[in-house]
N, C-alpha and C positions, 0 to 999 in steps of 0.2 A: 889559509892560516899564515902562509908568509907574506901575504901583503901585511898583515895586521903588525907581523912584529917587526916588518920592516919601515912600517910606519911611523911606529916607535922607537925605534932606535938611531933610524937616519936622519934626525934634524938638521935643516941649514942652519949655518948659524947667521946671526940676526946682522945686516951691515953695519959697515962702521959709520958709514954718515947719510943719514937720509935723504932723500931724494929733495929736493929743494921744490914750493908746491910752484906749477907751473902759471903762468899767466894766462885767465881766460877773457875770451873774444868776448867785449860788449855785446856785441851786436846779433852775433851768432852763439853764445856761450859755451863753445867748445872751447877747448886749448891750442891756446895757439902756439906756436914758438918765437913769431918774430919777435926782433926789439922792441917796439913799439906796443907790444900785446896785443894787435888787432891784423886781421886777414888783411892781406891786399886788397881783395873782390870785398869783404865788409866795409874796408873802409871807402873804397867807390863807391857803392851803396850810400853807405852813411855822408857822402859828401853829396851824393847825387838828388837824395831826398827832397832837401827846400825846394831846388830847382828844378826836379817832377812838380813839386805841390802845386807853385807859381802856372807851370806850365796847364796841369789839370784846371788851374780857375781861370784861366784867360780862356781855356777850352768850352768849359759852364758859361762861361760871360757871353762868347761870341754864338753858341746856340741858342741861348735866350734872345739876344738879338736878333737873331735870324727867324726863329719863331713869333717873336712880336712883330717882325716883319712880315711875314706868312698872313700873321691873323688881317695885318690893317691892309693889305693887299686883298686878302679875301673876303672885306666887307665892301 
């Protein structure tokens, strides 16, 4: 019973000034705090991308070649 009417009677009162909404990470869409609105380690990521992609197709290219060399080899 005393939680009840302590529940009721002991209100915080409400701040003076709201909490200003905080800036979330693109990449990762948490909150971040830096400046910038974006994680350190996200934005390595996000700069590291293109130049994974680059890397994964010169990757496909040069095992295709190497397979079409297999095959004319092994006729």
């Amino acid at each position: 019973m005393s939680k009840k009417l302590e529940a009721t009677t002991c209100k915080k009162p409400e701040p003076l000034y709201r909490e200003a909404p905080g800036k979330f990470c693109p990449v990762c869409g948490k909150r971040s705090y830096s400046l910038r609105g974006i994680h350190p380690q996200c934005a390595v990521q996000q700069a590291d991308a293109p130049r994974q992609a680059v890397l994964a197709e010169e990757k496909r290219e040069k095992a295709r070649v190497q397979a079409a060399e297999r095959l004319d080899s092994a006729e």
